[in-house]
N, C-alpha and C positions, 0 to 999 in steps of 0.2 A: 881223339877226333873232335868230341864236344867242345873243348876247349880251345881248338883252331877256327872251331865253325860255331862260335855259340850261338846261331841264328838256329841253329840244326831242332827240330822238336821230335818228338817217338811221340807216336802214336798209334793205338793198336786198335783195327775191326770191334763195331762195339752189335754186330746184328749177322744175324743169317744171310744177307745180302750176298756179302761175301764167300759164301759157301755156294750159292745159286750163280756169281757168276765164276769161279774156280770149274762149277762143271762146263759152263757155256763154251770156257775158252779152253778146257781140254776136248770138247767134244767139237769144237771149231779150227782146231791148229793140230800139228802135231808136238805140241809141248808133253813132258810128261803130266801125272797128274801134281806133282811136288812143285814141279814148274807154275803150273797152272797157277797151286793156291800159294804161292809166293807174288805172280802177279798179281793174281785176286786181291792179296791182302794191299799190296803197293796202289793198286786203284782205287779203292774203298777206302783209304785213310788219304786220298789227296797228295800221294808221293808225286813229289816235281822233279826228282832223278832219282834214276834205277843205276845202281852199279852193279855188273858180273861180269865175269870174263867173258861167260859162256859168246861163242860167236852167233850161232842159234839163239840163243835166247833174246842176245840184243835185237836181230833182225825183226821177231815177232814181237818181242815187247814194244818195241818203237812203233808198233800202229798203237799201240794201247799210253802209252807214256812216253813222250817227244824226247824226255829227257835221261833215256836207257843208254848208259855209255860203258863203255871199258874202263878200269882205274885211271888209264893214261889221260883222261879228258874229263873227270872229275872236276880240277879246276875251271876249265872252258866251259864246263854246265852251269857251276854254279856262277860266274861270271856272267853268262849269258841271262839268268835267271834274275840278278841286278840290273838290270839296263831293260 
């Protein structure tokens, strides 16, 4: 995938922040807690698209990250994301 998207960067939580809001937003949604610190983490490092399947997860993630989609619209995000 890097190599189709080499704009792509990884980057990983470098503080506590992220632990502080992983409890906010389990203790605010009904995400699990796994949930939680997977969006936790996806906020705090500046993710511009979330990919899961999960149909729940996109609904909640999408107040937190515009760009939470299904694999099928991958493309369409990151396209969107150029313009």
């Amino acid at each position: 995938m890097t190599n189709q998207y080499s704009f792509i960067e990884f980057k990983y939580p470098k503080d506590a922040a992220m632990w502080d809001r992983a409890e906010e937003i389990c203790g605010g949604t009904n995400l699990s807690s796994a949930d939680a610190l997977h969006l936790a983490a996806a906020i705090e490092i500046g993710c511009n698209i979330l990919v899961t399947t999960d149909k729940d997860f996109i609904t909640i993630a999408s107040n937190y990250i515009k760009g939470t989609v299904p694999p099928s619209e991958v493309d369409l995000a990151i396209a969107k994301l150029n313009h």
